[in-house]
N, C-alpha and C positions, 0 to 999 in steps of 0.2 A: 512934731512929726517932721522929721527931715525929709527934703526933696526926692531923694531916691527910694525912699521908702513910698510918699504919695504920687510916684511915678507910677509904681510897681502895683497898688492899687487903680491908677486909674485904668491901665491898663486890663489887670484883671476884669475890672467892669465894661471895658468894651468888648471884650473878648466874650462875654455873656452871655450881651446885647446882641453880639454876631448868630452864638449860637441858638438865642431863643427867637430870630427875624429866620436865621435858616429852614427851625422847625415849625414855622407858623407858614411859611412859603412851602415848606411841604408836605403841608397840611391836605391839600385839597384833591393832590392826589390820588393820598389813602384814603379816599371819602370814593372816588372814582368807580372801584370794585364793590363798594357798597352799593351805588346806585344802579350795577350792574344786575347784583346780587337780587334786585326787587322785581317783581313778577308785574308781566302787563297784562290790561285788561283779556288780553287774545288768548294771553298762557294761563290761565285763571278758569277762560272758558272750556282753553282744552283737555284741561288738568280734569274740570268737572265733567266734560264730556267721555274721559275717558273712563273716569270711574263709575259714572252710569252705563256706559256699554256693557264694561263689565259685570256689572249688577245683573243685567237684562242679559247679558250673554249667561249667566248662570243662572237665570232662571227658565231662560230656552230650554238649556243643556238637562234641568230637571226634568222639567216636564217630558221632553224627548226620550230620556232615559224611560222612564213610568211607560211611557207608551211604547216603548220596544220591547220592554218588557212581557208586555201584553200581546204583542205582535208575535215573537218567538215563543211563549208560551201556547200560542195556537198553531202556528206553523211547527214547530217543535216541541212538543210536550215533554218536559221533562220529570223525574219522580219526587226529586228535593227542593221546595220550592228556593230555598239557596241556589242551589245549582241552575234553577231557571231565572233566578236573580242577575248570577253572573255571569251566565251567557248570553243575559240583552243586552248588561252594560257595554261586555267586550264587543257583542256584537255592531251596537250603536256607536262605540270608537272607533274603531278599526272602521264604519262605513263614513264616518264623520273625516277621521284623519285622509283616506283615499281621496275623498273630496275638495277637501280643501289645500290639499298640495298640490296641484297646479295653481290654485291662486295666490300662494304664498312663494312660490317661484317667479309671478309675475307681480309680483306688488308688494313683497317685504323688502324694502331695501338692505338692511341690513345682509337678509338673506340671496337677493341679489347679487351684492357687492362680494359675495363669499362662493358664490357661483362662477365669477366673471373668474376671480383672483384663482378659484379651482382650475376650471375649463387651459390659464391658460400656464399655470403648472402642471397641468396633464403632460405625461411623459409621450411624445411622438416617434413610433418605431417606424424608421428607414429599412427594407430588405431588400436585398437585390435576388434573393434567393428564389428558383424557379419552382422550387416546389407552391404546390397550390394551397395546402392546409395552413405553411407558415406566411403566405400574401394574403389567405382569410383573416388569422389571427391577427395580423398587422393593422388591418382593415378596419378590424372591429374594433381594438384598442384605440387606435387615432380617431373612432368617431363615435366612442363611446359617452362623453357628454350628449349628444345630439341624442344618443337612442335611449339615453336614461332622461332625459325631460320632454321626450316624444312619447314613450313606455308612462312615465307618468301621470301626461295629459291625456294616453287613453284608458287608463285605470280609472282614472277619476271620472271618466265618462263611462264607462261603463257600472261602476258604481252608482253613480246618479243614476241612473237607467235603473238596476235592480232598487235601487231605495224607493223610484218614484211608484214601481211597480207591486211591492208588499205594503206599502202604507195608500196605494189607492184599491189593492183586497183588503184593508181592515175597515176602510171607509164605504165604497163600493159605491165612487162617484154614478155607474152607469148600470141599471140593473135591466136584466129581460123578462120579459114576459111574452110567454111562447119568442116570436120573433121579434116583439115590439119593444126597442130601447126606454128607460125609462133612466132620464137623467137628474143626478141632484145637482144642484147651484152650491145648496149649502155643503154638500161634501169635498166637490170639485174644490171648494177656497179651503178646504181643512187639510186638503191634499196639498192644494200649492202651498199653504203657510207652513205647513209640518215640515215636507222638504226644504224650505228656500229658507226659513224664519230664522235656524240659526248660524247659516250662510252668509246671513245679511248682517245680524247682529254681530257677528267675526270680523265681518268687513269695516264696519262700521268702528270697531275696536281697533283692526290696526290700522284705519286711516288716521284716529285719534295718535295710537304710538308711533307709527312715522310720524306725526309731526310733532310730536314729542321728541322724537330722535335728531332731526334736522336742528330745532329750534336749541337744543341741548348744547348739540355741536356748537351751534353759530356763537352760545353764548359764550365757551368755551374759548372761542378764539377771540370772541373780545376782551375776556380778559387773560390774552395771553397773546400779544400781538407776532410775538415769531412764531406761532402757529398758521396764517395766517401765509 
């Protein structure tokens, strides 16, 4: 073998060496996102916590359903038991959704974040104009966020108010006799839990997905540092 030839090989073989020390130095890098990628004991618990709310939020929602059912079918008779079917469901949604949108105004972040980003894309009309109808209209449009989550929070209140008021006549926490009150314990808690029960279990759900949400995020930016 002549010299320029076993030049030309040794070289080859350093050049190898360069690139198989390159790919072992960075190695540990792409090992990095892997260890990112693996769940802590916190998010493991929240993961399971969430799936149990949900579990228990739908079996609220069941039950709740059944018994509006029955509540409308007395307050409301109707002739097909279908049709009285789907008049408690709708009715049991519609009193469920009124209620719970104020609280997902104040505690869904996401939905939050989507209000703020609304409110201050809201178009703001300027009029110098002295008519009185076009300074109402101006009025209302510049402060129409305010009176759509004030309009809101009193629907939901007043909702709660007729909900608390048909399901404590199908339980009939307080009964009289001639003038004398005659109160139940056991009905009074059949009343607070039927109202508040799947209130609580909602809440309890999206305390679980906010932090689902945030921790998502966060993971996010670390593996993606110009996020960040």
């Amino acid at each position: 073998m002549s010299s320029s030839t076993k030049k030309t090989v040794d070289t080859k073989a350093e050049e190898f060496k360069d690139k198989k020390k390159g790919k072992d130095k960075e190695q540990p890098k792409a090992s990095a996102p892997r260890a990112q990628g693996r769940l802590t004991h916190g998010e493991i618990a929240l993961n399971l916590g969430s799936f149990l709310s949900i579990l228990f939020l739908g079996s609220v929602a069941v039950y709740n359903m059944h018994l509006y059912r029955q509540i409308f079918g007395e307050l409301l008779p109707l002739p097909w038991p279908w049709l009285q079917t789907a008049v408690g469901l709708t009715a049991w949604a519609t009193i469920q959704i009124a209620e719970l949108l104020p609280f997902l105004i104040r505690s869904e972040v996401g939905f939050m974040a989507l209000i703020a980003i609304s409110t201050s894309a809201m178009p703001r009309v300027k009029s110098n104009s002295p008519d009185p109808i076009v300074i109402r209209m101006a009025r209302r449009i510049n402060t129409f966020p305010q009176r759509w989550l004030w309009l809101a929070s009193m629907i939901g209140s007043f909702v709660f108010g007729l909900d608390l008021i048909m399901v404590s006549y199908w339980f009939k926490p307080i009964q009289w006799t001639f003038i004398f009150p005659s109160i139940s314990i056991t009905a009074i808690f059949q009343v607070l839990m039927t109202v508040t029960m799947f209130q609580l279990a909602f809440m309890f759900c999206l305390f679980t997905a906010n932090g689902r949400w945030f921790l998502r995020n966060g993971k996010q930016s670390m593996g993606n540092p110009d996020a960040r």
